[in-house]
N, C-alpha and C positions, 0 to 999 in steps of 0.2 A: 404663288406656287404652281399655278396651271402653265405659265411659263417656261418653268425648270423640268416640272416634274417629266413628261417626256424623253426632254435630252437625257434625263438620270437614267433613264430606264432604258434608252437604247446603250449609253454610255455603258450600264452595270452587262448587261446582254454581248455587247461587242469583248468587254471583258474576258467574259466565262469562255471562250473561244480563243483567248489569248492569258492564257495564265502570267505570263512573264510582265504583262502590261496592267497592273491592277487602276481601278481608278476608284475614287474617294468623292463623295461631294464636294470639299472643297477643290477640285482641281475643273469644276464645272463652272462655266462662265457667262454671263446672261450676254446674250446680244445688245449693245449700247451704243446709242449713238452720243459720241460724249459733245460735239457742237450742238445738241439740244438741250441741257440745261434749263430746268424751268424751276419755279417757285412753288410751293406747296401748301406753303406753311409757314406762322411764322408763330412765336410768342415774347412779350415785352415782360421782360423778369425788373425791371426800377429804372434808373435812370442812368447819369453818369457812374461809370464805375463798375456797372450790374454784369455787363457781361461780356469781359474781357478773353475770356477762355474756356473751353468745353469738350470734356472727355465721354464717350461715348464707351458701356459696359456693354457686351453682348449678354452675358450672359443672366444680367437683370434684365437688359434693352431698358436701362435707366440713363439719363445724360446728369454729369456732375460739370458745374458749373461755376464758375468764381462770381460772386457778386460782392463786390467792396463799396456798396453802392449807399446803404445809410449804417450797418452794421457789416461787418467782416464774416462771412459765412462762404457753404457752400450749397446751391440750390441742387436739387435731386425733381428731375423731372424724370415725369412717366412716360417713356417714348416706343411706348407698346404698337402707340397707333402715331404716327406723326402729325397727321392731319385734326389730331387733337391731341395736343400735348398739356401736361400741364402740372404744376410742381407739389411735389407732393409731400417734402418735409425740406428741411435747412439742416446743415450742422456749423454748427456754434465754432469759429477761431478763438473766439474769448478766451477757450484754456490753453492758448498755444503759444498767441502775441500777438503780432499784430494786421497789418493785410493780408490776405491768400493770394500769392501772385499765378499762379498755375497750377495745372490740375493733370493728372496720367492718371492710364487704369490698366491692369493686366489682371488675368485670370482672376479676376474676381478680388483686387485689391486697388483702393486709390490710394495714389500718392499726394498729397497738397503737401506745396513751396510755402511757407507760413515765413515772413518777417518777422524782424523781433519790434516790441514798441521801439523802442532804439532801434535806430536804421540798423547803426553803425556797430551794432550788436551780433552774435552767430544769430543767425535764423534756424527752420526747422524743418525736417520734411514730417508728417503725421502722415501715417498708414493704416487704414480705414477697409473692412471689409465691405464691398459695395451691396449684400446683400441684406446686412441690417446693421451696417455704420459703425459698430462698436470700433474701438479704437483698438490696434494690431503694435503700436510702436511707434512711438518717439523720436525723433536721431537727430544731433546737433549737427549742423554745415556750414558752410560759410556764411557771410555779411551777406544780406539782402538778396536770397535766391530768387533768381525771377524765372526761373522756367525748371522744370522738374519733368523728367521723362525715362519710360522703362526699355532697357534692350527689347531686341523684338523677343531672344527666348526667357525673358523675364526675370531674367537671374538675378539684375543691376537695376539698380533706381540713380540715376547721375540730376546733378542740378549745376547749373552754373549761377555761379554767387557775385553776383554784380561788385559788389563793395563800393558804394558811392559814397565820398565825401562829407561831411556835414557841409554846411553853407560855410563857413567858417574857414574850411581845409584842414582844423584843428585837430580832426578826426576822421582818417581816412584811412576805413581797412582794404587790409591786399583782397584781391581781384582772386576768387580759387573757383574750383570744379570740384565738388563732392561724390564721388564713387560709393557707393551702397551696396554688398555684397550680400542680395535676401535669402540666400540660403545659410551665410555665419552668423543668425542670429542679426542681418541688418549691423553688421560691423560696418564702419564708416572712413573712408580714407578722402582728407581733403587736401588738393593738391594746389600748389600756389607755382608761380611763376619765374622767382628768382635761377632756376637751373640755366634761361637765356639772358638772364641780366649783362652779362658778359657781350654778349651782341646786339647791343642795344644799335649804337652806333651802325652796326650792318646793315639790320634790321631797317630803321630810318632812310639810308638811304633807296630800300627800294618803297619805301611809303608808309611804313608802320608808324604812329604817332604816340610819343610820349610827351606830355605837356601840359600835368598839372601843375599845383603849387609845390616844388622842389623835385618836381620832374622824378621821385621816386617810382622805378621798373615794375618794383611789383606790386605796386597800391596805387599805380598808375592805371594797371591794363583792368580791365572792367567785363568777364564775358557775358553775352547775353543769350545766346540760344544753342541749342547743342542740339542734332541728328547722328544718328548710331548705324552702324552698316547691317547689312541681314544679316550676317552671323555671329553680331552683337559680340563682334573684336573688337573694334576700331570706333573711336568718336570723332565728330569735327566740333569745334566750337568757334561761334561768333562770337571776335572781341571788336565790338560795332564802332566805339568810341576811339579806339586804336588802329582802326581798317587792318582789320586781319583774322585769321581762322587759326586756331590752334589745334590739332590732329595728336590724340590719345589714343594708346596702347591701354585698353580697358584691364583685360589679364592681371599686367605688370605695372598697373597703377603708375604710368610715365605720360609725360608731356613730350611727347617725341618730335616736333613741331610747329614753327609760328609761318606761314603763310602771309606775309606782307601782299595787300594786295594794287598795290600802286595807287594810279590818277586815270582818271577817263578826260580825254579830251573834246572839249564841246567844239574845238574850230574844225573839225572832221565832217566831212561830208556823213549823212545817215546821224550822226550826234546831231543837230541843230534844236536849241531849244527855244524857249522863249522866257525872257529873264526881267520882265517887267509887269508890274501891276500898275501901272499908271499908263500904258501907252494907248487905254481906251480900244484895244483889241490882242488876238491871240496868234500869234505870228513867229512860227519859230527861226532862228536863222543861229550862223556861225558865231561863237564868240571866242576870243583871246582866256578863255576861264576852262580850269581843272575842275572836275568833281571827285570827289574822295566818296569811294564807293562804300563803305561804312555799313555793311549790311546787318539787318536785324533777325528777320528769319533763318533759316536753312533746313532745307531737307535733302537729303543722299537719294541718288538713282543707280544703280549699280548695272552695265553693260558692257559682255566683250573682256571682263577681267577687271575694269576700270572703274572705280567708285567716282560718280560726277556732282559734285558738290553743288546744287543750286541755292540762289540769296538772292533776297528781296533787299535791295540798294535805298535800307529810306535814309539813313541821315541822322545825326545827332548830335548838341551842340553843350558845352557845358555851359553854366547859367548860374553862377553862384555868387553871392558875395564877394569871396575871394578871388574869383575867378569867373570872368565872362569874355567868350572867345570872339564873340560874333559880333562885328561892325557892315553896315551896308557902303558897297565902292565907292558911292561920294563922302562916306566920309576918313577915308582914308589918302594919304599922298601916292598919287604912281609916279612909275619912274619915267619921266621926258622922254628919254630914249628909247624906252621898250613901249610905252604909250603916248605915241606923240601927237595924239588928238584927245586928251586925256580929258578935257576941257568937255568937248562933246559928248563920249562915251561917260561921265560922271554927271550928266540929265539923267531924273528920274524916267524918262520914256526912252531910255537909249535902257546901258545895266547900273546905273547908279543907285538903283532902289536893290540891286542881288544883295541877297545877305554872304557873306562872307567869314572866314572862320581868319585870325588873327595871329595864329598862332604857325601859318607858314607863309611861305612868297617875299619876303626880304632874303634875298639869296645872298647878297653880297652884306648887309648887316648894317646899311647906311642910314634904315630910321624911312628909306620910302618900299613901293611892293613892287618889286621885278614879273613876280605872279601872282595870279586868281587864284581860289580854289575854295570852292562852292561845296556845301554839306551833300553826303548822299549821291546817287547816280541816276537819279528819275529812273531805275531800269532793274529787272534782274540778270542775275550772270551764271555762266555756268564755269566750273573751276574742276579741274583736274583735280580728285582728291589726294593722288600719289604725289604731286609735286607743289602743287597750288598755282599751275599757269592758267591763265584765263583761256579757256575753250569759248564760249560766247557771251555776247551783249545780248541783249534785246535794243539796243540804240535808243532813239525815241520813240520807240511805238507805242508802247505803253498813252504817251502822252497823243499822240497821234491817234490811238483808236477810244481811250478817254474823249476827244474833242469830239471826234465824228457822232460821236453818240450823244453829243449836247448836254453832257456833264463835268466837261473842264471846270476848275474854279482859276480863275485869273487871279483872281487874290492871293494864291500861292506860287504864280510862277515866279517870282522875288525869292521862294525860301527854297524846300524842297519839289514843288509840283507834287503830283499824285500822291508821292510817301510810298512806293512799295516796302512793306512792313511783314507780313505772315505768308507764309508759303509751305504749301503739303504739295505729294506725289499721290498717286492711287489708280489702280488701273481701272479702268473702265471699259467693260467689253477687253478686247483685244489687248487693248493700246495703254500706255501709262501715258498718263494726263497730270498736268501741273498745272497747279492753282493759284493767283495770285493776288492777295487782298491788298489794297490800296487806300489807306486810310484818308487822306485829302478828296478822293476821289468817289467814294462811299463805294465801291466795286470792287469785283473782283474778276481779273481774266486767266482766262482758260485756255491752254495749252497742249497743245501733242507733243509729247518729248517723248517717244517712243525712239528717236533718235535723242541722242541727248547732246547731240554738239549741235543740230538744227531743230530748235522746237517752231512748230508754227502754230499761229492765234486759229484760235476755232470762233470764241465768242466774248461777249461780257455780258455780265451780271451784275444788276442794281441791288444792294443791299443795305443795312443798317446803315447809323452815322458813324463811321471811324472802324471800320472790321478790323478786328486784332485775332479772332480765331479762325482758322480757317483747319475745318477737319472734312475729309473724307470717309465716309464711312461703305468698306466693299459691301459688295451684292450677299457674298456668303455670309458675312456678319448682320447683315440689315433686318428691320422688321418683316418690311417692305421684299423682299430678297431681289430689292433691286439696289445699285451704287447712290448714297445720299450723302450730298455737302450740305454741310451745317456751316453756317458764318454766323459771327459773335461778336457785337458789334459796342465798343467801352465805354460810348458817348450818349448811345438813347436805351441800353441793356434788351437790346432784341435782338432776338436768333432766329434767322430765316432759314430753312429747308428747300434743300433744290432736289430735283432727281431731271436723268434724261429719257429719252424716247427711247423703248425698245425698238429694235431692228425686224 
């Protein structure tokens, strides 16, 4: 507070001399310098599974927490003090069903994304007052919600409902987006995808992918992450497995939009990767291979008029019984003519070892593969949200500044690399800043997107094994009432605490 309180003061005094200009404490801003990012703190809540995801209550300064780690719960730590946190009760999934995938909080209410024991079952969102847990409501949603999140004015609780497959294919529910209207009593509108079934074919050709077992439209598409604009109109949703973003009229409970979002090309100058775990080094260079950008996270930056859709490019492959997409280039036939050194290029130290998705690159139908095209886009992107045209890459930097810091793992440049996986905005100081957690990579890098068509690297950040949450908490919200990232890490359930240098 010795920090702020000043500024407030000359702030509130400049004021009273301008009546027309009032000013508020939230509109007062800490001097940050967001390329210093440091570590503070961390705490290990179990192991795999523990701690996928983390919502942060102001108004407890309590963190809720998914741990699906030996029992299904939500951990409640006490984040009064950062630099000593520590948990201070659990709440029970057992009356709900089955995993907790995600976690939100608004004004003093969580929302948990609850599975059913049956995947392939409606799931649930449970609504939780954060200051002594009692249950608020119930509400059925679609198959397998894996993320659950509130408008910024709180109105709306949205989830996207994955609907994945049994192993089998025998049972495969449609793919929906559940809208939650918290002022009707939590009335519930779940929306499915059949309205563009009709454009499938369109759709396809500029990159969107349908290609389960009977290729059904709308128990095909899968979404996985949903960002909402600031005046809590407009949603975007990640349909990761389908490379594409779907753009909802929140209001008017419509699907107004599917956003195909093509191929990235790795034989492009600034693309160049490195597509082998066997060549006994890390060497990125040009190859004849698409990447299907398939993103998992998303979060909106809104400048200028313009909502800019950013996504963390990891990758996803299906792997079922009935269906498994993924062959590595040797062992598949290329075509002579388009690969006419196929012979060389199919050694595992050349890309023979790339994993590959099966399901496109025979263009002509003849039984060999005319094209590559590789899971994910080692990168994140920035997307126009009015249209869905790509505004930018990150190319390979991500891998690039991963290496320089002597945490590449070679063992993944075959699959995905890094995994960009989880991504927030939040300002810090001045500047909005993006976040990007990299699950293969155990990091997370740090962004100026204060422009949002040219973001530039500040820094990186070591953290847990496998980061899947990646939250920002502002300076006005904070214990601390300085800006803190939480990362939330699914593999060893620790959450490490950064803050930066004041100015």
């Amino acid at each position: 507070m010795k920090k702020i309180l000043p500024i407030l003061f000359l702030s509130l005094a400049f004021a009273s001399c301008k009546k027309d200009t009032p000013v508020t404490p939230e509109e007062v801003t800490v001097n940050e310098d967001a390329a210093t990012f440091a570590e503070i703190s961390s705490i290990d809540i179990g192991d795999t599974g523990a701690a996928e995801i983390t919502a942060y209550d102001p108004l407890t300064q309590r963190l809720f927490v998914v741990n699906n780690g030996t029992v299904n719960k939500i951990d409640v730590i006490d984040f009064k003090d950062p630099l000593n946190m520590k948990v201070i009760t659990s709440i029970s999934m057992l009356p709900y069903g089955g995993a907790v995938n995600s976690v939100a909080v608004s004004d003093g209410k969580l929302a948990a994304a609850i599975e059913s024991t049956d995947k392939q079952a409606n799931g649930k969102v449970a609504v939780f007052k954060t200051s002594d847990y009692t249950e608020v409501k119930v509400i059925t949603v679609g198959a397998l919600p894996d993320m659950v999140t509130f408008s910024p004015d709180g109105k709306y609780i949205m989830t996207a409902n994955e609907g994945e497959p049994n192993d089998s294919y025998s049972n495969d529910p449609a793919g929906t987006v559940s809208i939650i209207n918290v002022a009707d009593n939590y009335s519930v509108a779940t929306l499915d995808f059949s309205g563009f079934a009709s454009q499938q074919s369109a759709l396809a050709l500029k990159g969107f992918r349908i290609f389960g077992v009977g290729k059904n439209f709308v128990k095909d598409i899968e979404p996985e992450y949903i960002t909402i604009s600031a005046d809590s109109k407009t949603a975007w949703v990640t349909l990761q497995e389908n490379n594409g973003i779907a753009k909802i009229d929140i209001a008017s409970k419509t699907i107004t939009n599917i956003f195909p979002l093509g191929f990235k090309d790795y034989n492009v100058a600034g693309n160049e990767i490195d597509v082998s775990d066997k060549d006994d080094k890390i060497a990125a260079a040009k190859w004849n291979i698409k990447g299907i950008y398939m993103p998992d996270g998303i979060a909106v930056l809104e400048s200028g008029g313009t909502p800019y859709l950013f996504t963390a490019n990891e990758g996803d492959s299906r792997e079922y019984t009935a269906l498994t997409e993924v062959l590595r280039v040797k062992q598949v036939k290329l075509d002579p003519t388009l690969f006419p050194t196929a012979t060389i290029l199919q050694q595992d130290a050349q890309m023979g070892r790339l994993n590959i998705t099966t399901t496109l690159g025979d263009t002509d139908g003849d039984g060999d593969f005319d094209a590559l095209y590789s899971l994910g886009a080692r990168s994140f992107s920035v997307w126009n949200g009015l249209d869905g045209n790509l505004v930018f890459d990150s190319k390979n930097e991500l891998d690039i500044k991963v290496n320089g810091a002597g945490i590449y793992d070679d063992t993944r440049s075959d699959d995905k690399s890094v995994e960009p996986e989880g991504i927030t905005i939040g300002k810090v100081g001045s500047k909005n800043i993006a976040f990007v957690g990299m699950e293969r990579a155990d990091a997370v890098a740090v962004y100026d997107v204060t422009t949002p068509s040219k973001p530039v690297f500040l820094q990186l950040l070591k953290c847990g094994d496998a980061p899947e949450g990646v939250l920002i908490i502002p300076a006005k919200d904070s214990p601390t009432k300085k800006s803190l990232l939480l990362v939330s890490s699914e593999n060893d359930g620790v959450i490490k605490v950064y803050t930066p240098k004041t100015i």
